[in-house]
C-alpha positions, 0 to 999 in steps of 0.5 A: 473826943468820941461820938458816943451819941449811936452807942449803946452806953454800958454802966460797969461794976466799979463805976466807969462808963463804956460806949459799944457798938451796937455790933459788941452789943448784939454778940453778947447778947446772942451769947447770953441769949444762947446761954440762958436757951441752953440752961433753961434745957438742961433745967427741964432735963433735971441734969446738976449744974456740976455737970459741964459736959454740956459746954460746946463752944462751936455750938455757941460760935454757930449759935451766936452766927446764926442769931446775930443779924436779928439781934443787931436789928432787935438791940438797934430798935430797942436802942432808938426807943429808949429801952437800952 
């Protein structure tokens, strides 16, 4: 049996339930957080979601890099207060 009690608990689509690391949950986070910084850019430029050329994985490799240190903290507190 796992110690789940500092991990983060995910609640999947067909019911079963996940334990991250607070360091699994930070990266995707940072991803997700780079994802919706890049569509809210491309919203405001009026550029059609059919248009893909915007997609560069190394700039989100560097994006999620650069942002996950302060993400780990960010999810770390949420995660002690309660909020995930």
């Amino acid at each position: 049996m796992t110690d789940n009690t500092n991990k983060i608990e995910m609640q999947l689509k067909d019911g079963t339930t996940e334990y991250w690391e607070h360091q699994t949950f930070a990266r995707w986070a940072s991803l997700i957080e780079g994802i919706q910084t890049v569509d809210q850019k491309l919203q405001d430029a009026k550029i059609p979601d059919t248009d893909n050329k915007w997609i560069k994985p190394l700039a989100f490799e560097k994006y999620i890099q650069e942002r996950f240190h302060s993400m780990l903290r960010d999810t770390e507190v949420e995660h002690r207060i309660g909020n995930i």
